[in-house]
HTML snippet that shows the backbone in 3Dmol.js (N, CA, C, O; Angstrom):
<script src="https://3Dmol.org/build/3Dmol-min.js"></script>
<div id="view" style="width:600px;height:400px;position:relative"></div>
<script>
const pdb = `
ATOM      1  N   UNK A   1     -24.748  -0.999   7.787  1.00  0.00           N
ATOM      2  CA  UNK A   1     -25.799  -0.746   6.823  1.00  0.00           C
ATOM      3  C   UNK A   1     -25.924  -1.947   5.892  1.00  0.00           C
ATOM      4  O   UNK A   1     -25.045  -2.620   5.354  1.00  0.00           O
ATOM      5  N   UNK A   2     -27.179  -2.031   5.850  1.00  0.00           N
ATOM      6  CA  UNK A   2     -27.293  -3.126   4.345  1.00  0.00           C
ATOM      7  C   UNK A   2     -28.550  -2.878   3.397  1.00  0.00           C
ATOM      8  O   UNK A   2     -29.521  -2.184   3.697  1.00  0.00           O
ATOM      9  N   UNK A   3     -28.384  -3.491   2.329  1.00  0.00           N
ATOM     10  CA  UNK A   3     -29.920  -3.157   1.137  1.00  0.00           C
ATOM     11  C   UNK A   3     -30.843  -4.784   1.446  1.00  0.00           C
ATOM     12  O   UNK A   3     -30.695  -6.003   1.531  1.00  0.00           O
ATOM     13  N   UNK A   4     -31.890  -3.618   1.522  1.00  0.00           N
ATOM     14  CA  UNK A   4     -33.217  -5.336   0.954  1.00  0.00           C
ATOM     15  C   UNK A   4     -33.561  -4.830   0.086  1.00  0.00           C
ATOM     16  O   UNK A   4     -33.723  -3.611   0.036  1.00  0.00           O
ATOM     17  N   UNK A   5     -33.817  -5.799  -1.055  1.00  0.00           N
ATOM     18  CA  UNK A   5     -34.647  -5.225  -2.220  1.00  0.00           C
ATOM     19  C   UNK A   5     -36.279  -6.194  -1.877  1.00  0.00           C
ATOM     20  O   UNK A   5     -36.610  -7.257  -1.352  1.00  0.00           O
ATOM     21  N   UNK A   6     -36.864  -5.132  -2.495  1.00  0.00           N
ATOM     22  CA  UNK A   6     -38.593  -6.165  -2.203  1.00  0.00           C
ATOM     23  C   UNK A   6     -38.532  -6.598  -3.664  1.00  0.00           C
ATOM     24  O   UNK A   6     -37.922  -5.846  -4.425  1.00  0.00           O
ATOM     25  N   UNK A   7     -39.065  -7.673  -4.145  1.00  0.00           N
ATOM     26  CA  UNK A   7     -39.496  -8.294  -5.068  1.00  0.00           C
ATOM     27  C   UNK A   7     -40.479  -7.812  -5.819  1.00  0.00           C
ATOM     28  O   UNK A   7     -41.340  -7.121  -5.275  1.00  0.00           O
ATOM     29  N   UNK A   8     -40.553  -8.138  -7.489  1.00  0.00           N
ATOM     30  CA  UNK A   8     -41.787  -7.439  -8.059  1.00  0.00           C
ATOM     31  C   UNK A   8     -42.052  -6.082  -7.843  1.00  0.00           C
ATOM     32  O   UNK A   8     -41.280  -5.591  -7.019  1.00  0.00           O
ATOM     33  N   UNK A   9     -43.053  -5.151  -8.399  1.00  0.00           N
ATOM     34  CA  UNK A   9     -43.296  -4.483  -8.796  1.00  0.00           C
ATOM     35  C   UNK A   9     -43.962  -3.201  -7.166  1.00  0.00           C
ATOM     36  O   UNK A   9     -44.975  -2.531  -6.967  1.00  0.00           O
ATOM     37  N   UNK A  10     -42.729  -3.466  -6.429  1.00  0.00           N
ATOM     38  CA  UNK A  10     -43.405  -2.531  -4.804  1.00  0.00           C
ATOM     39  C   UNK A  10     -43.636  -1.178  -5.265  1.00  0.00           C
ATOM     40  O   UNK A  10     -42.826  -0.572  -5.966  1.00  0.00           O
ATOM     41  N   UNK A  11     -44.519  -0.800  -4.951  1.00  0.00           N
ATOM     42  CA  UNK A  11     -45.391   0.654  -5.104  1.00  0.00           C
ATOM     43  C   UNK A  11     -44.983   1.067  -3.701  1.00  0.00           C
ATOM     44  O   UNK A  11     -44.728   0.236  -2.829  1.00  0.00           O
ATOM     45  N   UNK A  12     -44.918   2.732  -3.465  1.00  0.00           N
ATOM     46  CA  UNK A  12     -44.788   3.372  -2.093  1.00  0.00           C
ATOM     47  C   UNK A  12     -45.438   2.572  -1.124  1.00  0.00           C
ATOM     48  O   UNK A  12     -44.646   2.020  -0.360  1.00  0.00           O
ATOM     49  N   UNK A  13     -46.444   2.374  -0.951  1.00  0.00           N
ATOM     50  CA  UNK A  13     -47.435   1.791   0.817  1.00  0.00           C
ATOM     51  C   UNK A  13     -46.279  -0.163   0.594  1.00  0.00           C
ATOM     52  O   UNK A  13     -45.700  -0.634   1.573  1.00  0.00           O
ATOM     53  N   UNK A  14     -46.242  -0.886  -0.833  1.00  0.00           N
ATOM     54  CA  UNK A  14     -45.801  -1.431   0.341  1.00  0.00           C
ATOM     55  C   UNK A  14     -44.454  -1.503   0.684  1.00  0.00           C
ATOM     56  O   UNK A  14     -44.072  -2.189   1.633  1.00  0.00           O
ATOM     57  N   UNK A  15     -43.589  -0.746  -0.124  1.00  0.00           N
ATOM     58  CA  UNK A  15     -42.008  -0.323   0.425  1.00  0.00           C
ATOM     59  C   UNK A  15     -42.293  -0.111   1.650  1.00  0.00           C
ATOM     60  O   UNK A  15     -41.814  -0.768   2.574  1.00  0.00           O
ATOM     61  N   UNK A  16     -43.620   1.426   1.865  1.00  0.00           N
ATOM     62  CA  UNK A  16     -43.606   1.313   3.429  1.00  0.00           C
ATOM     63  C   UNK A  16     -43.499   0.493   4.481  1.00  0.00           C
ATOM     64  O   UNK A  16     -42.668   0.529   5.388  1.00  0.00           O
ATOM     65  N   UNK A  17     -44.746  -0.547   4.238  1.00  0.00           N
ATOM     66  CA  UNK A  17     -45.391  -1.641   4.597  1.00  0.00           C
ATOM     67  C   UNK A  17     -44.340  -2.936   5.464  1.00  0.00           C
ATOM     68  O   UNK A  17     -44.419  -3.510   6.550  1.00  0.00           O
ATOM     69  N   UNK A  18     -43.290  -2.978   4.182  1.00  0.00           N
ATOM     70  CA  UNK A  18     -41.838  -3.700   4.185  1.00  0.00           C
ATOM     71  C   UNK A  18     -40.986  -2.982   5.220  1.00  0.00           C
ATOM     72  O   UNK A  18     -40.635  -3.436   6.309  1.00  0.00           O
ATOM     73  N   UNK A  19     -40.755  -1.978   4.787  1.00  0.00           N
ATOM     74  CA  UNK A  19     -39.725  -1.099   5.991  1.00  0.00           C
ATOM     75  C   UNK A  19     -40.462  -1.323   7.184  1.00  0.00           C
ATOM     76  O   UNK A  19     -39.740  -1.910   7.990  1.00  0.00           O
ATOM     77  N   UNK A  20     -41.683  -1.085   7.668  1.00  0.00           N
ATOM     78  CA  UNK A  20     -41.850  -0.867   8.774  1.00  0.00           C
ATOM     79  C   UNK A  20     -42.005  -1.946   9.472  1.00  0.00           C
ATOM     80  O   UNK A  20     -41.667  -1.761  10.641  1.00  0.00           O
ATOM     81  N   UNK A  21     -42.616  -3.688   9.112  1.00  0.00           N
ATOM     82  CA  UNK A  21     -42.124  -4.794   9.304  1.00  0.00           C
ATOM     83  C   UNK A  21     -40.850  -5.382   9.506  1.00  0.00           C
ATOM     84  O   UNK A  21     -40.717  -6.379  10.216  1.00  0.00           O
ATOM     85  N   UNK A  22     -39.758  -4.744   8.836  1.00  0.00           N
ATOM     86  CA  UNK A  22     -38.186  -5.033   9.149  1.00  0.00           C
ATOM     87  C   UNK A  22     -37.991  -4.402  10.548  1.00  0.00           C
ATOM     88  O   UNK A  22     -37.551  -4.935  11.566  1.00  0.00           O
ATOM     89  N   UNK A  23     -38.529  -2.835  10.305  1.00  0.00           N
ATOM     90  CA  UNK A  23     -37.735  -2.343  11.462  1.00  0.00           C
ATOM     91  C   UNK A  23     -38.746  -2.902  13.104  1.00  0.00           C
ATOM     92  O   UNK A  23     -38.306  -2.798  14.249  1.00  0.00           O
ATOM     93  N   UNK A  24     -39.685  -3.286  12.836  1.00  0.00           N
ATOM     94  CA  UNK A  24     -40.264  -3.937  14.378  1.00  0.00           C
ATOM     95  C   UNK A  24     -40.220  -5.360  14.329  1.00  0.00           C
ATOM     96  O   UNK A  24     -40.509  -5.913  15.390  1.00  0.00           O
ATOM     97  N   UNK A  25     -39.978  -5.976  13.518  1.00  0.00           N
ATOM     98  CA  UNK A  25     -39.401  -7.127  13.565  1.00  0.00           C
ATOM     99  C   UNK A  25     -37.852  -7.268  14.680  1.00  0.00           C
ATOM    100  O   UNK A  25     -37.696  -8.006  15.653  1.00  0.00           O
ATOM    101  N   UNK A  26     -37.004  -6.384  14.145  1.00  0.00           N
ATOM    102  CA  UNK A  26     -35.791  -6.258  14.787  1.00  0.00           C
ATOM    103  C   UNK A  26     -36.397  -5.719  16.377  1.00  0.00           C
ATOM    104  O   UNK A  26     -36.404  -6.546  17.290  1.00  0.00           O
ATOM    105  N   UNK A  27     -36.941  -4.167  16.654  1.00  0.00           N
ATOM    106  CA  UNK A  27     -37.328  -4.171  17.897  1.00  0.00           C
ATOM    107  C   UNK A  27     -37.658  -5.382  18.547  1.00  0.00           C
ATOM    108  O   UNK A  27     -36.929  -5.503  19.531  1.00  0.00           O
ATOM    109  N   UNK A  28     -38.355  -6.227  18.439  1.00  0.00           N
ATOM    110  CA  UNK A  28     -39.913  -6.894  18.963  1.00  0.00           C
ATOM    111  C   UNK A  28     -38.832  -8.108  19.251  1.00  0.00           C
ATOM    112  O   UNK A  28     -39.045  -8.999  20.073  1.00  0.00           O
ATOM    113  N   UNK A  29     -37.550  -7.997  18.387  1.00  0.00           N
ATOM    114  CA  UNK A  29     -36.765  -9.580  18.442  1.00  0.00           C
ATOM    115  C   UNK A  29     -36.487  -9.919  19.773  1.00  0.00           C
ATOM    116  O   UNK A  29     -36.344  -8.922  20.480  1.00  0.00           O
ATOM    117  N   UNK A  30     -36.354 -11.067  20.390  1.00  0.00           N
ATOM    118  CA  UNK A  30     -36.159 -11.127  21.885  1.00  0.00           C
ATOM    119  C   UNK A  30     -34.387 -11.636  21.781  1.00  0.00           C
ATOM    120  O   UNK A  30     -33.865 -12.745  21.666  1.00  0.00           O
ATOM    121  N   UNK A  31     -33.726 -10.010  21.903  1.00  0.00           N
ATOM    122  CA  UNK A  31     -32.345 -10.295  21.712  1.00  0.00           C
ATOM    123  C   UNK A  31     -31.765 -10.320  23.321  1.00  0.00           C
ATOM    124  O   UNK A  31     -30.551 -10.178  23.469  1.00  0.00           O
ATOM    125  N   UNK A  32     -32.473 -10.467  24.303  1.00  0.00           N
ATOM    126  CA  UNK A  32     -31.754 -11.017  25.892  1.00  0.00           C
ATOM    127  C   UNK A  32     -30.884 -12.114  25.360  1.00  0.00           C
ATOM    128  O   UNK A  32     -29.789 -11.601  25.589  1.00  0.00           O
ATOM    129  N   UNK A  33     -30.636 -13.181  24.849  1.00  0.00           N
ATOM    130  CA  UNK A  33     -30.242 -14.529  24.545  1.00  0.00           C
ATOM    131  C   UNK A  33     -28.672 -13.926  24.201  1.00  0.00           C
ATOM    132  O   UNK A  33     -27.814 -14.693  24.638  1.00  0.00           O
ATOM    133  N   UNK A  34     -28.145 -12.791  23.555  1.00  0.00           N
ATOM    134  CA  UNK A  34     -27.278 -12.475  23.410  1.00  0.00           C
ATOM    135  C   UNK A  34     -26.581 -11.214  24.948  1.00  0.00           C
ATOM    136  O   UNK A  34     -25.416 -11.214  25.346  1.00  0.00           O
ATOM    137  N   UNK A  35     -27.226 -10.701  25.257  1.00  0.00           N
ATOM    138  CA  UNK A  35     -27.256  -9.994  26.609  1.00  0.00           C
ATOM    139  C   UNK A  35     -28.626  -9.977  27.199  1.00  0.00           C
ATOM    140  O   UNK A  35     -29.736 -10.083  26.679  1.00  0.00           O
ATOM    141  N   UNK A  36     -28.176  -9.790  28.617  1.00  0.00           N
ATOM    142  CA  UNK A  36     -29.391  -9.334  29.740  1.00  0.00           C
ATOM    143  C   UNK A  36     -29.451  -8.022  29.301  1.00  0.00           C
ATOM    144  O   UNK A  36     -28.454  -7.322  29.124  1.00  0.00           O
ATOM    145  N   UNK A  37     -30.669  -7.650  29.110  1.00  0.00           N
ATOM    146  CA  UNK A  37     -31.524  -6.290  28.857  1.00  0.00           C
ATOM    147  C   UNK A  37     -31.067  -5.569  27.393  1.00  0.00           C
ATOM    148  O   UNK A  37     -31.098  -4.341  27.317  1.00  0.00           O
ATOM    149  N   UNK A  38     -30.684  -6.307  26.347  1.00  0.00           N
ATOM    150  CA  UNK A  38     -30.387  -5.762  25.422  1.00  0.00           C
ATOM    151  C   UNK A  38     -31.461  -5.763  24.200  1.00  0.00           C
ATOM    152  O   UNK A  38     -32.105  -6.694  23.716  1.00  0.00           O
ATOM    153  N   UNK A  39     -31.414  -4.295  23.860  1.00  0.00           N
ATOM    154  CA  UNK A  39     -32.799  -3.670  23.157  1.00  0.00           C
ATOM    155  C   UNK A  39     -32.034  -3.608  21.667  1.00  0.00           C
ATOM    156  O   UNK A  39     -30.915  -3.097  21.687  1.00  0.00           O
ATOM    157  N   UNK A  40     -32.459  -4.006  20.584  1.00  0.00           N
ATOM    158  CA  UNK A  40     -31.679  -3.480  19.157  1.00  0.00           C
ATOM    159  C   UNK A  40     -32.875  -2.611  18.753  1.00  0.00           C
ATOM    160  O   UNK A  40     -33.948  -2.699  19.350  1.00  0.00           O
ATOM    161  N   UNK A  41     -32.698  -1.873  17.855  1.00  0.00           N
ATOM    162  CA  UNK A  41     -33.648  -1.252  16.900  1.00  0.00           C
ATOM    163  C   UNK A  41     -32.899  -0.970  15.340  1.00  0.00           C
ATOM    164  O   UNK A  41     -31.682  -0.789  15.317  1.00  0.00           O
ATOM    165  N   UNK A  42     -33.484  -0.952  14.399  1.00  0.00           N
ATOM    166  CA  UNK A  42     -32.876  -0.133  13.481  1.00  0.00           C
ATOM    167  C   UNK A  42     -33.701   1.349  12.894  1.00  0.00           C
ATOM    168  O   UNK A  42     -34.841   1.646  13.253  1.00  0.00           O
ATOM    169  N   UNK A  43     -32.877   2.164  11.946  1.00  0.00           N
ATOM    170  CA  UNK A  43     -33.412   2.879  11.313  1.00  0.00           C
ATOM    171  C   UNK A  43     -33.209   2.581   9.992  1.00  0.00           C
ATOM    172  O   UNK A  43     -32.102   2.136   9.693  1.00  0.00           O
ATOM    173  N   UNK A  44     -34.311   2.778   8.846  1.00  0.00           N
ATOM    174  CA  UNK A  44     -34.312   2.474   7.582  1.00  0.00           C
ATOM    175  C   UNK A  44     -35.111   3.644   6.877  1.00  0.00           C
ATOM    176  O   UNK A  44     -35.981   4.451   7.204  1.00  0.00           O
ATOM    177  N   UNK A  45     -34.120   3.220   5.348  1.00  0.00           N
ATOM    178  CA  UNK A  45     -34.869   4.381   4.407  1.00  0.00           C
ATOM    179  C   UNK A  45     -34.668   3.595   3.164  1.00  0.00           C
ATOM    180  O   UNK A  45     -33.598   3.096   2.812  1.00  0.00           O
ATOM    181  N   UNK A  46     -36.090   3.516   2.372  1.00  0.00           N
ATOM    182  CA  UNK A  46     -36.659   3.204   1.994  1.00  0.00           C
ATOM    183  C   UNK A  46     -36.883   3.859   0.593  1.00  0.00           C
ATOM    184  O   UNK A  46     -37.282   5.018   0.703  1.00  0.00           O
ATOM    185  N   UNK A  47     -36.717   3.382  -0.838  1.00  0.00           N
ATOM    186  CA  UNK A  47     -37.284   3.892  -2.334  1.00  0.00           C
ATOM    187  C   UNK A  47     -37.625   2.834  -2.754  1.00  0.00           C
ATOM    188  O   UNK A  47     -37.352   1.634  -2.789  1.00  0.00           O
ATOM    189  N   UNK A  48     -38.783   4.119  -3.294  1.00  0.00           N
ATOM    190  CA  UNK A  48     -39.348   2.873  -4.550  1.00  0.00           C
ATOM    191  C   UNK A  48     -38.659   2.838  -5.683  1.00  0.00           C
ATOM    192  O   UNK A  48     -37.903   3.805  -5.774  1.00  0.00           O
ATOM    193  N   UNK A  49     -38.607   1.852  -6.896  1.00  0.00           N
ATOM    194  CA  UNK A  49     -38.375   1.928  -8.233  1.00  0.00           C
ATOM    195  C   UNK A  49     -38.336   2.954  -9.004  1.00  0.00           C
ATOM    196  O   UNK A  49     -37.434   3.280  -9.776  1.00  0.00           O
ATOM    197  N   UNK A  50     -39.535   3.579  -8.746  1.00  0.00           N
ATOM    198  CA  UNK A  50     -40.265   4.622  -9.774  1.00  0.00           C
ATOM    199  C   UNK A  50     -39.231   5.841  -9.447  1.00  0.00           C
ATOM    200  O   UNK A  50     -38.580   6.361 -10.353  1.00  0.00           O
ATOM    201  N   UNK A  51     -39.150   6.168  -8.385  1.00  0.00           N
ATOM    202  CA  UNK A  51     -38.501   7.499  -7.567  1.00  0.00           C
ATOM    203  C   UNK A  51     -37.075   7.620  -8.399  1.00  0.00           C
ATOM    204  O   UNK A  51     -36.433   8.662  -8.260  1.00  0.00           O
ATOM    205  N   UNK A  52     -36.669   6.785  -9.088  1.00  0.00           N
ATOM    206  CA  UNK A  52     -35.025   6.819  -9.416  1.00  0.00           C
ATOM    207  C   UNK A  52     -35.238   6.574 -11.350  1.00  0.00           C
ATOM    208  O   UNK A  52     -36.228   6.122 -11.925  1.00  0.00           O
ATOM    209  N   UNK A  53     -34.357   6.900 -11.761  1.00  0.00           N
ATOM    210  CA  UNK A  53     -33.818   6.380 -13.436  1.00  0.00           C
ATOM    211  C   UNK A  53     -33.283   5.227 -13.094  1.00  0.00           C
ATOM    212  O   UNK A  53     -33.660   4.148 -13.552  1.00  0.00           O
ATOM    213  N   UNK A  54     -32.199   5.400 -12.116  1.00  0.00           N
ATOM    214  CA  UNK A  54     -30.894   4.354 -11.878  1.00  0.00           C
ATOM    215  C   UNK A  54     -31.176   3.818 -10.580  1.00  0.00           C
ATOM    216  O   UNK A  54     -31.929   4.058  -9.636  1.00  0.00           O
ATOM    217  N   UNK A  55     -30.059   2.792 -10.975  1.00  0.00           N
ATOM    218  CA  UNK A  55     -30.033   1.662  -9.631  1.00  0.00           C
ATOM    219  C   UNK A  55     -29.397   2.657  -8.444  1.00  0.00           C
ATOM    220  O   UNK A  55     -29.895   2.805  -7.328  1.00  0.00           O
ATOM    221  N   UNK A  56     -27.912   3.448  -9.049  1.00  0.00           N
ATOM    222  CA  UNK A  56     -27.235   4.689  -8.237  1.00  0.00           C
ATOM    223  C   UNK A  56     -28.250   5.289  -7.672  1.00  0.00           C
ATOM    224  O   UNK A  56     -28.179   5.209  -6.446  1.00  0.00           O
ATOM    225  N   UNK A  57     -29.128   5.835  -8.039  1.00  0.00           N
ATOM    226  CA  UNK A  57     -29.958   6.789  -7.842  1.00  0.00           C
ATOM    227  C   UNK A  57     -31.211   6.573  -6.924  1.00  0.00           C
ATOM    228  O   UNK A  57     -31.771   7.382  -6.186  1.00  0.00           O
ATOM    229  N   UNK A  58     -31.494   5.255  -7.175  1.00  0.00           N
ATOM    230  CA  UNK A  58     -32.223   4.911  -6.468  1.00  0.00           C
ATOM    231  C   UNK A  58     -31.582   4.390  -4.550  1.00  0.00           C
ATOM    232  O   UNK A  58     -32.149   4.378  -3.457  1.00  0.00           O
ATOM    233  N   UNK A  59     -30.565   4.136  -4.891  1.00  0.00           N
ATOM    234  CA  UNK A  59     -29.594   3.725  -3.666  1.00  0.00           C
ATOM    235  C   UNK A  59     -29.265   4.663  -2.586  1.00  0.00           C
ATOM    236  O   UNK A  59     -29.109   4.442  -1.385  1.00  0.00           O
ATOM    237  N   UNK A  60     -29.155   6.277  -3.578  1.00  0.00           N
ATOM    238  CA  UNK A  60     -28.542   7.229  -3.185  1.00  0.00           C
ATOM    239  C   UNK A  60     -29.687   7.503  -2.251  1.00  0.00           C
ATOM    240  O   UNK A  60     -29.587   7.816  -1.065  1.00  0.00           O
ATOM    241  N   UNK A  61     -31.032   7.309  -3.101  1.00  0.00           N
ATOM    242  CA  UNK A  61     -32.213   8.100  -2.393  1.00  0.00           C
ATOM    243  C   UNK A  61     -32.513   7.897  -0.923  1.00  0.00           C
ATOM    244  O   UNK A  61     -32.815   8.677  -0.019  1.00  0.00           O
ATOM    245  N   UNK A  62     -32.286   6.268  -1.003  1.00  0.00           N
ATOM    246  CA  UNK A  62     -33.065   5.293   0.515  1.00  0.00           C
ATOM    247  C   UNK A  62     -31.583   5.405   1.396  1.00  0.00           C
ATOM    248  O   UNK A  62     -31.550   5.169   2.603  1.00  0.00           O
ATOM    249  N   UNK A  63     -30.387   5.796   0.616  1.00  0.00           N
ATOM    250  CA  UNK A  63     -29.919   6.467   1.870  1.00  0.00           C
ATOM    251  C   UNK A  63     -29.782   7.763   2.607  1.00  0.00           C
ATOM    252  O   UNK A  63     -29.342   7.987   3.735  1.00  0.00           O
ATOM    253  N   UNK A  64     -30.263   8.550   1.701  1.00  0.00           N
ATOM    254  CA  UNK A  64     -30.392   9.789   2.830  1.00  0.00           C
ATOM    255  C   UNK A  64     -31.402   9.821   3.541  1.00  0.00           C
ATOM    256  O   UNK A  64     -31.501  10.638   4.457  1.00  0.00           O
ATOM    257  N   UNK A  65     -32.763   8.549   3.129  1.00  0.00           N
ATOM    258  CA  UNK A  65     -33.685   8.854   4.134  1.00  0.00           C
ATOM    259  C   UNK A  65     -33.219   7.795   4.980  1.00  0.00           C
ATOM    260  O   UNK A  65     -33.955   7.194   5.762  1.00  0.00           O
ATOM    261  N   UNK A  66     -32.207   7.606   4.852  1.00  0.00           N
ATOM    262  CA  UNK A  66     -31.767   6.351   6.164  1.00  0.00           C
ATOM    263  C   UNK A  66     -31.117   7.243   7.156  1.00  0.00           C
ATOM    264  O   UNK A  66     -31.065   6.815   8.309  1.00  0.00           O
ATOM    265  N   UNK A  67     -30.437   8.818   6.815  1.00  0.00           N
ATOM    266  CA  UNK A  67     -29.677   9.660   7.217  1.00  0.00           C
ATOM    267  C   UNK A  67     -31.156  10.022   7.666  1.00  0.00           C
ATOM    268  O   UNK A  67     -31.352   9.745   8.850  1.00  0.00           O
ATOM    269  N   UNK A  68     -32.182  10.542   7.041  1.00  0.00           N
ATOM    270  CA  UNK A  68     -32.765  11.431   7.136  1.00  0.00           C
ATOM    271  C   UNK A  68     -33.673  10.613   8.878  1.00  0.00           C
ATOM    272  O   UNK A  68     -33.957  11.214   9.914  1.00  0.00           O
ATOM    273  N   UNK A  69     -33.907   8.962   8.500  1.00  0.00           N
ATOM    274  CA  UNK A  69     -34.691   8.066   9.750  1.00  0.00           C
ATOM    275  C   UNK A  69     -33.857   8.610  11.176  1.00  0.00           C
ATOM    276  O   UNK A  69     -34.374   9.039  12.207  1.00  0.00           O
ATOM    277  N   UNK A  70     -32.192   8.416  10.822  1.00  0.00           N
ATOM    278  CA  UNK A  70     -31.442   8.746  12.183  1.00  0.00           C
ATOM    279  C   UNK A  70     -31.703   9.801  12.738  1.00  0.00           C
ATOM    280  O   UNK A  70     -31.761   9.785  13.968  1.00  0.00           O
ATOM    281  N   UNK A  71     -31.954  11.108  11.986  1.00  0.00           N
ATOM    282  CA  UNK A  71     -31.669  12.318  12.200  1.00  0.00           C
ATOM    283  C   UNK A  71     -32.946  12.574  13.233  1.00  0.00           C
ATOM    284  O   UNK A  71     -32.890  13.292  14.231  1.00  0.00           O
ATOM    285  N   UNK A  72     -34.050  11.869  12.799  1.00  0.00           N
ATOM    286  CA  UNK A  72     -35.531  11.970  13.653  1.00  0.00           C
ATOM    287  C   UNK A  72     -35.271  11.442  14.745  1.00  0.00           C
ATOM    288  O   UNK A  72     -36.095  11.973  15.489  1.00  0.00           O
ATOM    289  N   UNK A  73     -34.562  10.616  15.468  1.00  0.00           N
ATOM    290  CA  UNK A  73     -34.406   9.951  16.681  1.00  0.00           C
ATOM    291  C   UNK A  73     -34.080   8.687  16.442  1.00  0.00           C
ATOM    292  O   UNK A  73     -33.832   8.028  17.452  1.00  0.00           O
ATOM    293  N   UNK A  74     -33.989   8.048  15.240  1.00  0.00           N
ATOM    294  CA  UNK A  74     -33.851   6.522  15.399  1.00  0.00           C
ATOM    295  C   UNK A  74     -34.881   5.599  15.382  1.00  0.00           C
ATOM    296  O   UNK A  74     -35.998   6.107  15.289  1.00  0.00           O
ATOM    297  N   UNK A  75     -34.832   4.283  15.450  1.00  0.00           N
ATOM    298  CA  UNK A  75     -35.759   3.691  15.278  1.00  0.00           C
ATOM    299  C   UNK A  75     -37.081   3.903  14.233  1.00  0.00           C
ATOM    300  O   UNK A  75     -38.140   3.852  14.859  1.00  0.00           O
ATOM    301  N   UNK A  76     -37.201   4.065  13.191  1.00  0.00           N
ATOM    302  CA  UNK A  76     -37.484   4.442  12.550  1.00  0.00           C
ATOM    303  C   UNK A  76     -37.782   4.302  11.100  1.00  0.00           C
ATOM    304  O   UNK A  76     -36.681   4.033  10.620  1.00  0.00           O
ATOM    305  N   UNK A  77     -38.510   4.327  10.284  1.00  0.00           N
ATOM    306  CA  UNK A  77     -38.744   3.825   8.846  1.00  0.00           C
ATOM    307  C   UNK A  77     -39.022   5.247   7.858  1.00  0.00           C
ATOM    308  O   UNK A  77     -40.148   5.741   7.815  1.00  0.00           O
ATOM    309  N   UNK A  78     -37.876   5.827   7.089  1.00  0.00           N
ATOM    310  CA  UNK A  78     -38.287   7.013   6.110  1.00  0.00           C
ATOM    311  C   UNK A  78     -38.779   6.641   4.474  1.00  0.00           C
ATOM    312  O   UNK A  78     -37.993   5.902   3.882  1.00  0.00           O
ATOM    313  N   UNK A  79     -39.655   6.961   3.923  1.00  0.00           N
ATOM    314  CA  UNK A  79     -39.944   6.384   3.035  1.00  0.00           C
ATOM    315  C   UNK A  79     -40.893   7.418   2.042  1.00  0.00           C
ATOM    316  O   UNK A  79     -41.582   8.320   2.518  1.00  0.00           O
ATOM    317  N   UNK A  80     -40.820   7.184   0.890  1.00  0.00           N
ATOM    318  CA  UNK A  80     -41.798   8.166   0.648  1.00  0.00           C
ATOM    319  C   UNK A  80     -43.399   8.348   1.135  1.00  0.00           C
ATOM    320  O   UNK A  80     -44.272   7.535   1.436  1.00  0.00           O
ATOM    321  N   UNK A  81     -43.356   9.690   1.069  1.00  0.00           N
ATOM    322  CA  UNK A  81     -44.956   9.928   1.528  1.00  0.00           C
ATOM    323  C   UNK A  81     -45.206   8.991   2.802  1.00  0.00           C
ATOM    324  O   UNK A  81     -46.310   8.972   3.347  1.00  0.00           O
TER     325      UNK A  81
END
`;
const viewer = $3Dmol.createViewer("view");
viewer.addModel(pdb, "pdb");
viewer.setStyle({}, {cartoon: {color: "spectrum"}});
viewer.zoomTo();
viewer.render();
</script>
């Protein structure tokens, strides 16, 4: 697991926007170079600023929808709305 923070002032669409560029970025990567036929994907979850008081809180949030991305099948971006 790891955190990206987006810069400035991200509103929900483009936290979305961000998550969902990370996570097909990684699909789309042409990772054969490390194995023959090897596919990565990730799952990510995603808060905005606003959604939290705290930095804790806000951390806590984008990981259960990181629990919550796995739980759907994977590959995946949870985020608000």
């Amino acid at each position: 697991e790891f955190v990206a923070i987006v810069p400035g002032d991200a509103d929900d669409e483009a936290v979305r926007r961000t998550a969902e560029r990370l996570r097909t970025a990684v699909e789309q990567h042409a990772w054969h170079g490390l194995a023959e036929g090897l596919a990565v994907t990730v799952s990510v979850g995603a808060a905005s600023p606003h959604e939290a008081t705290t930095q804790q809180a806000l951390l806590d949030l984008a990981d259960r929808r990181l629990y919550e991305a796995k739980a759907q099948g994977r590959n995946r971006a949870v985020t608000a709305g």
